[in-house]
C-alpha positions as CSV (number, residue, x, y, z in Angstrom):
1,X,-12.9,4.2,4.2
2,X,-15.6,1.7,5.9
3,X,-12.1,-0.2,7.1
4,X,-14.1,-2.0,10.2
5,X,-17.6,-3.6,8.7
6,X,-19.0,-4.3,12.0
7,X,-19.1,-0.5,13.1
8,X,-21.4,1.8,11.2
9,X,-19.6,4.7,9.1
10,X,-16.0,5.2,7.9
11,X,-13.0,4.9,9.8
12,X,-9.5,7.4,9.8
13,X,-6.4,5.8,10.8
14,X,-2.9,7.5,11.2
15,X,0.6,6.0,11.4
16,X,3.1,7.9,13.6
17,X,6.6,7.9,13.8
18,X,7.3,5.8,15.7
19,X,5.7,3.2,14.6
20,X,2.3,3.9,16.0
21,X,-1.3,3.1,15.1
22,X,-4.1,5.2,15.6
23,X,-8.0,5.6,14.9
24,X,-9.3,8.9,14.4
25,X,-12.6,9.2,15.4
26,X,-14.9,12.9,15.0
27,X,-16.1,14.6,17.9
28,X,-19.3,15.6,17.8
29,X,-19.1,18.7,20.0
30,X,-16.4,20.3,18.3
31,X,-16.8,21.0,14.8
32,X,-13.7,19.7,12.6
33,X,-11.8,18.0,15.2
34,X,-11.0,14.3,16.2
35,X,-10.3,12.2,19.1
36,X,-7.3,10.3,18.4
37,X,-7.4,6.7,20.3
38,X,-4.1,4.5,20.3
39,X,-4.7,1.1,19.1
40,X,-0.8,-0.4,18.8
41,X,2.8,-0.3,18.2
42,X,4.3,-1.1,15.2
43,X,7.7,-2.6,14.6
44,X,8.6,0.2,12.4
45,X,7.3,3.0,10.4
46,X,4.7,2.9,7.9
47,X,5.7,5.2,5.3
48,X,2.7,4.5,3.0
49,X,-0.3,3.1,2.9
50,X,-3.5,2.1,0.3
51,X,-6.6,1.0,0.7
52,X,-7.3,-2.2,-1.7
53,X,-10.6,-3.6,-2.8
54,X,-11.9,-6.7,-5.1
55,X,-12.6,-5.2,-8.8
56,X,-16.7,-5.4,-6.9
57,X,-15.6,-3.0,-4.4
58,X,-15.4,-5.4,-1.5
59,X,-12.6,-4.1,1.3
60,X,-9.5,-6.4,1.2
61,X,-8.1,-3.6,4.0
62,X,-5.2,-1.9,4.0
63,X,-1.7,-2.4,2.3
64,X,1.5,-0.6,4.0
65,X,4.8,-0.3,3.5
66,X,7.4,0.2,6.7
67,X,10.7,1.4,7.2
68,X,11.3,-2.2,8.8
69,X,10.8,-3.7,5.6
70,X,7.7,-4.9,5.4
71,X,4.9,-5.0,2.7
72,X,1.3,-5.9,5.5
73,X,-2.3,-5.7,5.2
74,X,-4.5,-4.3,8.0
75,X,-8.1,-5.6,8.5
76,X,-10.2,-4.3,11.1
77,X,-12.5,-6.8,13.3
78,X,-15.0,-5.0,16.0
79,X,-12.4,-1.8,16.2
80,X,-9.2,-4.3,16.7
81,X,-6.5,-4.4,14.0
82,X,-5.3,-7.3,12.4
83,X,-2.2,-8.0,10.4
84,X,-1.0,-10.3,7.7
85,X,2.6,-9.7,6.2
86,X,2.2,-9.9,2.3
87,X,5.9,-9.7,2.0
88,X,8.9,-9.1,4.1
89,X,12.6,-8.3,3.2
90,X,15.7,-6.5,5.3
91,X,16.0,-3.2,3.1
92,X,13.4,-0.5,4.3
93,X,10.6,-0.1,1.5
94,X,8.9,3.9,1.0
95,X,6.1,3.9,-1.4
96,X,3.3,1.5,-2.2
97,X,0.8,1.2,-5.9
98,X,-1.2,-1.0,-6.9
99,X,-1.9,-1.9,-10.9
100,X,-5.6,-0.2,-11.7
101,X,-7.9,-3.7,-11.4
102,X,-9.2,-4.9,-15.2
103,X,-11.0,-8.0,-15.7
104,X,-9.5,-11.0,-14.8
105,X,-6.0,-9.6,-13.6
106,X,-4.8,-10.4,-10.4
107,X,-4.4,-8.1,-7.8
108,X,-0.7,-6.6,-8.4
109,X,1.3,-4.3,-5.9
110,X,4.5,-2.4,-6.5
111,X,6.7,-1.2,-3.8
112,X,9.8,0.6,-3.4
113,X,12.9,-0.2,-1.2
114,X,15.5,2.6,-0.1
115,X,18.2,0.7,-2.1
116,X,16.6,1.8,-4.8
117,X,14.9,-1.8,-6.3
118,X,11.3,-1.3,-7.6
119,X,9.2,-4.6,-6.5
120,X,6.3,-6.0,-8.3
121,X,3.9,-8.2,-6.3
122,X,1.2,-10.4,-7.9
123,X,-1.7,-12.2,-5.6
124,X,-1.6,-15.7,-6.3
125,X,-5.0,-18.0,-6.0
126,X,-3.7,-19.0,-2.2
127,X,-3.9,-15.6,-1.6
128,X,-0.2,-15.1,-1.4
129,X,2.1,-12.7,-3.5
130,X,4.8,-13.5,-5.9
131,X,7.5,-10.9,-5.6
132,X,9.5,-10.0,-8.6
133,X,12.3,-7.4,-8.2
134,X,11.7,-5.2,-12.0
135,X,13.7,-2.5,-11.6
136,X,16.8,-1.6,-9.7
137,X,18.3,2.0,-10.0
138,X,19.7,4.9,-7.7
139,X,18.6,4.8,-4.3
140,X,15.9,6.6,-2.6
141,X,13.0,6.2,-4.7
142,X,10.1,8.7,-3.9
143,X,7.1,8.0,-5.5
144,X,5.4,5.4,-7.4
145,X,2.0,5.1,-9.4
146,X,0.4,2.3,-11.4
147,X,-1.4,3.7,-14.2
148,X,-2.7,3.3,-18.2
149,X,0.1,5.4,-19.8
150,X,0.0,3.3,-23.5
151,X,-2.8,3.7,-25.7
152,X,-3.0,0.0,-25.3
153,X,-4.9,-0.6,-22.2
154,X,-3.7,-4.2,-21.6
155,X,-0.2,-3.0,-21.2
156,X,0.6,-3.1,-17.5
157,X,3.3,0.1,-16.6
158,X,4.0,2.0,-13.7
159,X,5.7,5.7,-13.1
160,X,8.5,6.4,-10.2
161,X,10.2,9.7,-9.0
162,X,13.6,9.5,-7.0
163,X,16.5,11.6,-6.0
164,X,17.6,11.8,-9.7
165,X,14.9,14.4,-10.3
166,X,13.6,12.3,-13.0
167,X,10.0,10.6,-13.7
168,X,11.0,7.2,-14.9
169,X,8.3,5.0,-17.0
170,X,8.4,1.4,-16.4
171,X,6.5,-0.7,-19.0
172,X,5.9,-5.0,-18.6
173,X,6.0,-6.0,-22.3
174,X,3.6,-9.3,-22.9
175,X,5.5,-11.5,-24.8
């Protein structure tokens, strides 16, 4: 995505283990390959990462999860990364979703730690993020997706894969 405003064109970063940070940037002399430029090290691994944006498409950057636990957001600023930790805890988290973006909804994250609790983060209007543990079951989950799986659309739910082989559905009832 355009992660860095203030350079023209779209930017490709990678996260290494260990924790590293890179920007990928094309060659032009060489047809599909990439110089790959160091930018920092990272206290820990980021296992996943998604790019977030206001329901009008402006960037808010990029949320990660890390084997050290925490939940960041990566901005770019003239090619230099800056980080803001959204939410921190000691259990290594795996996979990050965030809630598809409707109306007046605030912006809502869901994460997954490797003892097996599924998180649900909400954005405040400080900007901060409200955690709220929603699930806990076995450990290791795999994979998480927000999504509309109801016919009602106002009914927030998410999906999650794990080690038990299963595809659990997670639904908030409004009451």
């Amino acid at each position: 995505d355009d992660l860095d405003r203030n350079r023209p064109g779209i930017e490709m970063i990678a996260f290494t283990r260990p924790g590293g940070l890179y920007i990928l940037e094309p060659r032009n002399d060489v047809g599909a390959s990439f110089d790959c430029r160091f930018l920092q090290n990272l206290p820990g691994r980021v296992r996943d990462a998604i790019v977030l944006q206001t329901k009008n498409h402006d960037l808010l950057g990029v949320a990660t999860v890390s084997s050290a636990g925490d939940v960041g957001l990566l901005r770019f600023e003239e090619g230099k990364p800056e980080w803001a930790t959204l939410f921190q805890t000691q259990m290594g988290l795996g996979r990050i979703a965030a809630k598809p973006q409707t109306g007046v909804d605030p912006l809502v994250l869901y994460v997954t730690c490797d003892d097996g609790r599924i998180l649900r983060l909400e954005r405040r209007k400080d900007g901060s993020f409200a955690p709220e543990v929603i699930y806990a079951g076995p450990q290791g989950p795999r994979g998480i997706v927000g999504g509309r799986f109801h016919e009602d659309a106002d009914v927030e739910s998410i999906a999650i894969f794990g080690y038990s082989n299963k595809v659990q559905l997670l639904t908030r009832l409004n009451n």
